[in-house]
C-alpha positions in Angstrom: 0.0 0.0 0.0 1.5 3.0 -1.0 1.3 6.5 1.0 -0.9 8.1 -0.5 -3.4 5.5 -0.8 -2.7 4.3 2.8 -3.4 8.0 3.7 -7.1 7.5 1.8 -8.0 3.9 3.5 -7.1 5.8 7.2 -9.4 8.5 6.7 -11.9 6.1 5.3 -11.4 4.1 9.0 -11.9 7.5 11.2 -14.2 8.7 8.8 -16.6 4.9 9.6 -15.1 5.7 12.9 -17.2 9.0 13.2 -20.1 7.4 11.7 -20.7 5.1 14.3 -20.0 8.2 17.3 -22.9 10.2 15.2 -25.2 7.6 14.5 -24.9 6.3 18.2 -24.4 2.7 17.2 -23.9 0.1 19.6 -22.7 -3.7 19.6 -25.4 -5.3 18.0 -26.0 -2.5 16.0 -26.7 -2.8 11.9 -24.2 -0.2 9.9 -25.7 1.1 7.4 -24.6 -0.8 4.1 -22.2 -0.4 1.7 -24.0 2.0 -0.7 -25.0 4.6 1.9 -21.4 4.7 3.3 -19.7 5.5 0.2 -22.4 8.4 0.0 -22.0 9.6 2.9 -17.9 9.2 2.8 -18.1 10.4 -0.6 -15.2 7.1 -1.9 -15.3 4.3 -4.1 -17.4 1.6 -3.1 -14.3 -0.6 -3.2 -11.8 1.5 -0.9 -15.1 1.6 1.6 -15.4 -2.7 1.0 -11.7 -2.9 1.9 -12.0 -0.6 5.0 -15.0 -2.8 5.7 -12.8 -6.4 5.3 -10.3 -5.1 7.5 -12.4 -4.5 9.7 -14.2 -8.2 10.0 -10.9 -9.4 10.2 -10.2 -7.3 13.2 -13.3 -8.6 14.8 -15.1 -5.4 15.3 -17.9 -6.3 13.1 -19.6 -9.1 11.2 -21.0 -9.6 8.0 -25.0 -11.7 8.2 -25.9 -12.6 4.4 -28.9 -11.8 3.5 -29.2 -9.0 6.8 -26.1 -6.5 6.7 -23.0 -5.6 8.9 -23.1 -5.6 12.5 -20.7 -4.4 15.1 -19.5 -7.0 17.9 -19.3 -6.9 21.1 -16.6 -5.5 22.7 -13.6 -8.9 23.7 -10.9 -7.0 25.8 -10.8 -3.8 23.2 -12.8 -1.0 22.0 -13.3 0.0 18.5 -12.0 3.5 19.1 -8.8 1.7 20.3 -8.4 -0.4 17.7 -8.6 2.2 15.3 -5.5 4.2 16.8 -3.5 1.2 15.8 -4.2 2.7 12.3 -4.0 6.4 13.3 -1.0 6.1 14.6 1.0 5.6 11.6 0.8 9.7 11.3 4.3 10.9 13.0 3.6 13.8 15.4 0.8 11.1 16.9 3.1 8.6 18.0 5.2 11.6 18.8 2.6 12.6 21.2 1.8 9.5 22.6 5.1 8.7 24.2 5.5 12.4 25.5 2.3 11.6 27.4 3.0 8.3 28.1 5.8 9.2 29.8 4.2 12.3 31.6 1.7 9.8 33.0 4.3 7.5 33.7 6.4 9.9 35.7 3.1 11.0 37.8 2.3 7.2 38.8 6.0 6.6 39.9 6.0 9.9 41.8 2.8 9.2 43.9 4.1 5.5 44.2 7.2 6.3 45.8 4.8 8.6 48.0 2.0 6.1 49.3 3.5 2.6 49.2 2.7 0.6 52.0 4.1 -1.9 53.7 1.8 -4.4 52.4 2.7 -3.3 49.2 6.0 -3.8 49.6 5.2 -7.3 50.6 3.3 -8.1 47.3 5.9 -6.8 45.8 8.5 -9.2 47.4 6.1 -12.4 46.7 6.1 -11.9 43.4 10.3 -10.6 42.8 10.3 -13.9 44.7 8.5 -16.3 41.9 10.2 -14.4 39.4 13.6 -15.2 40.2 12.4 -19.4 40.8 10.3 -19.5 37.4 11.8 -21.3 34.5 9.4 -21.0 31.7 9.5 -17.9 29.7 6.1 -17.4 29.4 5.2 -17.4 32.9 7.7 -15.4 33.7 6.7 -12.3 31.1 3.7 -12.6 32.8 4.8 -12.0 36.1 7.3 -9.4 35.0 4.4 -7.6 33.5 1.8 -7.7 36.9 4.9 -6.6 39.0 5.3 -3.3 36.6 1.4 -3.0 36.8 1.1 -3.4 40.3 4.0 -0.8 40.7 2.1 1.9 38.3 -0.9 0.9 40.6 0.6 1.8 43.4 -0.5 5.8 42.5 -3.2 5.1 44.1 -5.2 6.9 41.7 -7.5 5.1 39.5 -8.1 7.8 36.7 -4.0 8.0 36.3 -3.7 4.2 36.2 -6.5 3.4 33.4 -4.7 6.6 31.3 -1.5 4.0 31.3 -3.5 1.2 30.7 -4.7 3.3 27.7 -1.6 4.3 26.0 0.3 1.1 26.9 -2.9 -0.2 24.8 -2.0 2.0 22.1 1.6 1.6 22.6 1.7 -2.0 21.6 -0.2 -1.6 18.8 2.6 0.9 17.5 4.9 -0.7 18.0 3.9 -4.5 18.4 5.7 -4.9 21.5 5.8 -4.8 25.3 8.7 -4.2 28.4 8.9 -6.9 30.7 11.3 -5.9 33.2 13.8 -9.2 34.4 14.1 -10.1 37.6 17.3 -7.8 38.2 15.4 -5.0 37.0 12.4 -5.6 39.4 14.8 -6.0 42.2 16.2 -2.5 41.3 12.8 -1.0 41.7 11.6 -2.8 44.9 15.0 -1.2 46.1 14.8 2.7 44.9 10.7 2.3 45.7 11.2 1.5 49.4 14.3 4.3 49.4 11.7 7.2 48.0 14.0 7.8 44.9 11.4 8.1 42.3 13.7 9.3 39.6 15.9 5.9 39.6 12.4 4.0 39.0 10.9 6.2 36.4 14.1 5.6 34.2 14.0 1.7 34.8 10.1 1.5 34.0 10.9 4.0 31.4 12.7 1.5 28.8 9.6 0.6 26.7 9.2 4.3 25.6 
């Protein structure tokens, strides 16, 4: 796909997108077909098919013969996130999304370091613990990834903490990857937490950015 049509078949994307925000649709909901999109985007039926295909394949919304195309419920992601994965090829977004990201990243860490409590610190401990027995890769990524969550969750502050979860969302889908701290790492942050130097564990956590 070339940039200028990859440019076209993103705006067609926000533009279904906006659609669906004005028409107040709803999983379940019937989009309207084929025909009435490309009048209303004012694009070839095909580029609005292909928007549509990618779509399906993305499991946002299914095609019933003989009834139309519905969207489906909701498994882990929202539309509206999904569709950043294809916004985000623009430049100064991704730009933007790591200068917050690590704004919000730096706030969490700060209030961390500030209200950690003792049985925090012992959660903590439990799991630095498992990490540094466990074998298997796998299990191991995933305790690598609840310690860093249960560290940006020690803010304390729930509207913080789902902004993260938000932009580590769109994050992966930039770049198709996430930071698992090792074990070593972790240990280096259970340290500097219980010392108060915020600083030393925003730039350990701050490796996937």
């Amino acid at each position: 796909m070339s940039g200028t049509s990859e440019k076209v078949y993103v705006e067609i994307l926000k533009k279904i997108k906006t659609i669906i925000e004005e028409d107040n649709l709803q999983a379940g909901d019937k989009l309207p077909s084929e025909r009435e999109l490309t009048d209303r985007l004012h694009v070839g039926r095909s580029s609005v098919r292909e928007a549509l295909r990618s779509l399906e394949l993305l499991g946002l919304i299914e095609t019933r013969r003989g009834e139309g195309t519905f969207i489906k419920p909701a498994t882990g992601h929202r539309l509206v996130e999904v569709l950043a994965s294809f916004i985000l090829h623009d430049k100064k977004a991704k730009q933007n999304l790591l200068e917050t990201k690590s704004i919000i990243l730096r706030d969490c860490i700060e209030l961390a370091v500030k209200r950690i409590k003792d049985k925090d610190v012992e959660f903590l401990n439990v799991l630095l613990q498992q990490m540094h027995e466990e074998d298997d890769s796998g299990q191991l990524q995933k305790l690598s990834y609840q310690f860093k969550d249960a560290v940006i969750r020690l803010c304390d502050n729930h509207l913080l903490y789902r902004l993260w979860i938000e932009l580590s969302g769109y994050g992966s889908s930039l770049h198709g990857k996430t930071f698992f701290p090792d074990p070593g790492d972790c240990s280096q942050i259970m340290e500097h937490l219980k010392n108060g130097d915020s600083m030393k564990v925003i730039q350990l956590m701050s490796r996937e950015l």
